[in-house]
C-alpha positions as CSV (number, residue, x, y, z in Angstrom):
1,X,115.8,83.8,129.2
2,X,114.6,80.4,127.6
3,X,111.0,81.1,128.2
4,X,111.4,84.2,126.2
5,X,113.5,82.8,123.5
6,X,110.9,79.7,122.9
7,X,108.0,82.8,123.2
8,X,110.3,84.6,120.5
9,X,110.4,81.6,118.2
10,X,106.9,81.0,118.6
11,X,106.1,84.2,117.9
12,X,108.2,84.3,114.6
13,X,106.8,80.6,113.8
14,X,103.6,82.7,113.8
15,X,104.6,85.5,111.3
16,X,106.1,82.8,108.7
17,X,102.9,80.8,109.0
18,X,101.0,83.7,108.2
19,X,102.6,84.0,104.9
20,X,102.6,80.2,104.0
21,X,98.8,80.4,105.3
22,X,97.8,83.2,102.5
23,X,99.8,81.0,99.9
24,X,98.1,78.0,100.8
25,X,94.8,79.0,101.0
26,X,94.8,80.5,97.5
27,X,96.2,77.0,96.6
28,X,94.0,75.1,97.9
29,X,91.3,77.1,96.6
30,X,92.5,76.4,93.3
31,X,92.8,72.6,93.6
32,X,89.2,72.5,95.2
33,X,87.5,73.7,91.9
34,X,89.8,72.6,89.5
35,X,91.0,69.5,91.2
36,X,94.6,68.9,90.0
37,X,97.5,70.7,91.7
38,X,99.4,73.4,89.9
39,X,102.7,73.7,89.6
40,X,102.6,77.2,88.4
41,X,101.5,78.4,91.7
42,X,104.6,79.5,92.7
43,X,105.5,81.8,89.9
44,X,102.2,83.9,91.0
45,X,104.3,84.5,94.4
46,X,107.1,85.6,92.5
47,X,105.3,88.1,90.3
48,X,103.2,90.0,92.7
49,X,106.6,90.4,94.5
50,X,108.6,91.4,91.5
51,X,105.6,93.6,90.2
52,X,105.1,95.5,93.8
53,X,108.7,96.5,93.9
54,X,108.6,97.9,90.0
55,X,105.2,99.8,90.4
56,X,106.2,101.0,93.8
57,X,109.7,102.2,91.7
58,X,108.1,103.8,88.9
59,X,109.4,101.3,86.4
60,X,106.1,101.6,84.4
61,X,106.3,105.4,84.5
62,X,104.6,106.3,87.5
63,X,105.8,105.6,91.0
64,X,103.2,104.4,93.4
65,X,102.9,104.0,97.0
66,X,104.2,100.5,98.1
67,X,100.2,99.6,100.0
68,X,98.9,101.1,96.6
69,X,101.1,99.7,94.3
70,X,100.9,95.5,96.0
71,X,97.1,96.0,95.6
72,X,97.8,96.7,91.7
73,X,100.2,93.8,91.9
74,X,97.2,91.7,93.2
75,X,94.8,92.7,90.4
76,X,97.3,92.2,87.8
77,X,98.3,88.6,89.5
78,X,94.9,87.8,89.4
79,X,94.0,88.8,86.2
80,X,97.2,86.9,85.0
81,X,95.8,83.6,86.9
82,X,93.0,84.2,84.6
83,X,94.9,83.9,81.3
84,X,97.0,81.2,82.0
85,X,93.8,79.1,82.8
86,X,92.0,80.0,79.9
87,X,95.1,79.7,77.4
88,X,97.1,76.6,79.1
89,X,93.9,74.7,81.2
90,X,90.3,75.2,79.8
91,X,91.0,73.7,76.5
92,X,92.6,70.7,78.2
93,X,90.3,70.2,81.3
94,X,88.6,67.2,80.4
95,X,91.7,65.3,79.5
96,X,92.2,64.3,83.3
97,X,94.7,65.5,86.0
98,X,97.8,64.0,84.5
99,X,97.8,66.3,81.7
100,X,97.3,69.6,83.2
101,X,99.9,68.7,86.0
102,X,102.5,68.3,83.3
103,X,101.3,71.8,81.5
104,X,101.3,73.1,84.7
105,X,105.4,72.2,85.3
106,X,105.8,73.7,81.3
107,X,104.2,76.8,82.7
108,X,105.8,77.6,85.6
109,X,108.9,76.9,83.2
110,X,107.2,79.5,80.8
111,X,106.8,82.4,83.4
112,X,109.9,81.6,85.4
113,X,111.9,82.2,82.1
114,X,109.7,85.1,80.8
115,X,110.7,87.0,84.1
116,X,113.9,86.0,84.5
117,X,114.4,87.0,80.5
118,X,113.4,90.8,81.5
119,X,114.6,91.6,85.2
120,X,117.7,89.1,85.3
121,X,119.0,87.1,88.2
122,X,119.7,90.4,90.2
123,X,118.5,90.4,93.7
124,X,115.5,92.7,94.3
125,X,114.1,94.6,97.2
126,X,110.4,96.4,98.3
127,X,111.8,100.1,99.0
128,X,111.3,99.5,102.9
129,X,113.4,101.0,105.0
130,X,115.5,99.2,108.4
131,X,113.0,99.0,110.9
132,X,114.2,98.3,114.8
133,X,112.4,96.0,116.7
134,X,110.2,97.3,119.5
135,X,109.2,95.4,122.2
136,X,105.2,94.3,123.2
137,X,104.8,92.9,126.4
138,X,108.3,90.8,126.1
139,X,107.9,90.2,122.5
140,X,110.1,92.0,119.9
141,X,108.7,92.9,116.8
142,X,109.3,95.7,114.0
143,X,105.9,97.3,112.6
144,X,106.3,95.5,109.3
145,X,106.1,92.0,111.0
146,X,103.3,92.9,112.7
147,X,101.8,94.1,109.6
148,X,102.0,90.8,108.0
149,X,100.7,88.7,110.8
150,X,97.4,91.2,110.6
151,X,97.3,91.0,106.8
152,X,97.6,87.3,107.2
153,X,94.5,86.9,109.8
154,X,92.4,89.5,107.5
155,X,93.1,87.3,104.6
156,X,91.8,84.4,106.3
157,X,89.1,86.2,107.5
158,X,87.9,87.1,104.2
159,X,88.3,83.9,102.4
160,X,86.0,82.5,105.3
161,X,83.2,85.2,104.6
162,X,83.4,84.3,100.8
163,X,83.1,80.7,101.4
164,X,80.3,80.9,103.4
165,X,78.6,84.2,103.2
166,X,78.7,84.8,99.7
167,X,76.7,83.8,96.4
168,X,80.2,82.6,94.4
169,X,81.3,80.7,97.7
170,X,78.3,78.5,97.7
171,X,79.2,78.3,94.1
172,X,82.7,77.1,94.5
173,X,81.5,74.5,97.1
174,X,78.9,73.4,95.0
175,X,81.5,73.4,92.2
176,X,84.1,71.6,93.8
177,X,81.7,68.6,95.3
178,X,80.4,67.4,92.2
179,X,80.7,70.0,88.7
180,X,78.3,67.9,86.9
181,X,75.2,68.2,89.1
182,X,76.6,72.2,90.0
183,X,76.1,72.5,86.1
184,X,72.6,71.0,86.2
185,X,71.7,73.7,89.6
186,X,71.9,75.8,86.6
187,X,75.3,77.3,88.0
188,X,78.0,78.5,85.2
189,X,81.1,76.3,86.2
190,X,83.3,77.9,83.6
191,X,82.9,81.4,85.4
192,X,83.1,80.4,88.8
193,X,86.5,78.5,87.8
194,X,87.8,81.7,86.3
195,X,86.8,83.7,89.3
196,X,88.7,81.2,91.9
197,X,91.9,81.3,89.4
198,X,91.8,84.9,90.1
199,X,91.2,84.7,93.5
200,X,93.9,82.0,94.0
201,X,96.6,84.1,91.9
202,X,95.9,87.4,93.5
203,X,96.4,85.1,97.2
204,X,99.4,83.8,95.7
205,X,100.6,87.3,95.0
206,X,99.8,88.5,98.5
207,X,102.0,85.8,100.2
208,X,104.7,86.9,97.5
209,X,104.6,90.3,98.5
210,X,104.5,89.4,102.2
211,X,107.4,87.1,101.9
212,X,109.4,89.9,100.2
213,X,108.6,92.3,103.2
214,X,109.9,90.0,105.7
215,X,112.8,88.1,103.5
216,X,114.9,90.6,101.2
217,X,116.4,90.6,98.6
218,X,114.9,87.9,96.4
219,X,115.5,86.5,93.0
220,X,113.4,85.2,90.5
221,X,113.2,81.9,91.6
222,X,111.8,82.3,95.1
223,X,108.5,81.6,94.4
224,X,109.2,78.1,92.8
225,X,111.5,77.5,96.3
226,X,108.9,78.4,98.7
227,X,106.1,76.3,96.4
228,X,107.6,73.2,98.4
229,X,106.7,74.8,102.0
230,X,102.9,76.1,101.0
231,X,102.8,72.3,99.7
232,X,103.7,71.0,103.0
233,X,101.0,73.0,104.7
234,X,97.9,72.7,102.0
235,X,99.2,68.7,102.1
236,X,99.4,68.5,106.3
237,X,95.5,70.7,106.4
238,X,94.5,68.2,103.9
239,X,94.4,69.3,100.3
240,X,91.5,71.0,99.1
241,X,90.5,72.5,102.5
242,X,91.3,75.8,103.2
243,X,90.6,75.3,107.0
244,X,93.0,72.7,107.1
245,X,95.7,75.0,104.8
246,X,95.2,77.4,107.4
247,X,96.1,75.2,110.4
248,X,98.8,73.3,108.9
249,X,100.3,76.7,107.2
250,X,101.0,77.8,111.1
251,X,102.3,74.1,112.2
252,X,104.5,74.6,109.2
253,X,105.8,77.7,110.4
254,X,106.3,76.9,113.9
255,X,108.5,74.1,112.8
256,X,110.7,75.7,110.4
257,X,111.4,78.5,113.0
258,X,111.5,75.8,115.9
259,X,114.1,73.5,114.2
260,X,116.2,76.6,113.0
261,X,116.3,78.1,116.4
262,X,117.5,74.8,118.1
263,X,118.8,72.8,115.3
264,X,119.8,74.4,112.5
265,X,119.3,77.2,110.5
266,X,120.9,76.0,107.0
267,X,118.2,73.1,106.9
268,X,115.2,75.7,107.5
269,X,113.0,74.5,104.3
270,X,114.0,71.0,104.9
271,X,112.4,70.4,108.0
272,X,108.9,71.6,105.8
273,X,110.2,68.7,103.3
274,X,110.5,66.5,105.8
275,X,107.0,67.2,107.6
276,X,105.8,66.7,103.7
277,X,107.3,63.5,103.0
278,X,106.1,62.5,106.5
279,X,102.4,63.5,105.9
280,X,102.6,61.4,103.0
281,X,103.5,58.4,104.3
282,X,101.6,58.7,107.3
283,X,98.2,60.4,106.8
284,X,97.7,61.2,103.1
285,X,94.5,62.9,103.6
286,X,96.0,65.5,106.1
287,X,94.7,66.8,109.4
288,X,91.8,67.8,108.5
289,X,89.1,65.7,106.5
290,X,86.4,68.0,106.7
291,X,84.3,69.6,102.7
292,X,85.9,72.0,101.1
């Protein structure tokens, strides 16, 4: 009995840390290009969750099917990431870190307040019904949590063939170790920036929409409440390597689910807080020091 409740937790550690993973990974994408941490991260979780559940409802006229209607999400939280970097951060980019880290705060203010503004504070749901668990060899999981744990190890899977199979990959790399000489290569910075916004919003929306598959209902300010636990994991992987995001999003997970299985479960997010403050003090350049 306690071999299969620790097998259980670890096993659930595993399904949360494959939603922090796709979070931090698209956050740590961001910061390797751009190179300043943004705040507004979490409100790109919150929309593709929020978006999914409306397009999936037929709130914009048409009801979709919920796969159908989170990849829409995805484009449209990408294309979003877009146009907050190009209104808010392009014009502003060479005025240093501190800058854009304060605009990023306004921002996430900005789309926090636009949302809340038009849906409320209402709890919403995706339109998935109760599922029971079954059980795989001692293990019991529903269909939808195993769902997310594959979506999770896809995700990574394809942000490891972009990074090093792919044209824009080599870009990014190249981009993020020194823009200046990338610029001289004769690469377009200002595009492969844009792109990686895109790709780090429509990541951000995925682990939104995953999150609000395994934790319903949610409100509006979920995403800016789960931004501290995809910091803890892109700051324990070492920030700026999506390797290390990877790796520390699953320690993250583990520990949450650990300490709320034999702790205690009102202090779930805090043991990610704690872990952050921890890394901090401890090893500031995470677990992993290895190029972006």
């Amino acid at each position: 009995m306690v071999f299969d409740n620790l097998l259980q937790t670890v096993v659930f550690g595993l399904i949360e840390g494959s939603v922090i993973a796709v979070g931090a990974v698209g956050l740590t994408l961001s910061y390797g290009v751009t190179r300043f941490i943004n705040f507004a991260y979490g409100e790109f979780l919150t929309y593709g969750a929020y978006l999914t559940v409306f397009l999936a409802a037929g709130v914009f006229g048409m009801s979709l099917p919920l796969p159908v209607a989170a990849v829409v999400a995805l484009v449209l939280v990408g294309l979003l990431g877009v146009a907050v970097s190009r209104v808010f951060f392009e014009p502003i980019s060479d005025r240093g870190a501190l800058p854009l880290l304060i605009t990023s705060i306004g921002v996430s203010f900005i789309l926090r307040n636009l949302l809340q503004g038009w849906v409320g504070v209402s709890a919403k749901q995706l339109p998935i019904p109760l599922l029971r668990r079954q059980e795989y060899f001692g293990i019991r999981l529903t269909h939808l949590e195993l769902g997310v744990v594959v979506a999770g190890v896809v995700t990574m899977l394809l942000i490891h063939l972009l990074l090093q199979r792919t044209m824009l990959g080599k870009r990014m790399r190249a981009t993020s170790g020194n823009r200046s000489l990338a610029e001289v290569a004769g690469i377009d910075t200002t595009d492969v920036i844009r792109q990686t916004w895109f790709i780090s919003a429509a990541a951000g929306a995925l682990s939104g929409v995953l999150y609000a598959v395994l934790f319903a209902p949610f409100r509006p300010g979920v995403g800016f409440e789960y931004l501290i636990v995809i910091f803890a994991a892109t700051l324990l992987g070492g920030i700026g390597r999506p390797y290390g995001a990877m790796l520390g999003a699953f320690f993250i997970g583990l520990a949450m689910n650990f300490g709320s299985t034999y702790l205690s479960a009102n202090y779930t997010r805090a043991y990610a807080f704690i872990i952050l403050v921890g890394v901090l003090l401890v090893r500031p350049e995470g677990i992993r020091g290895g190029e972006f």
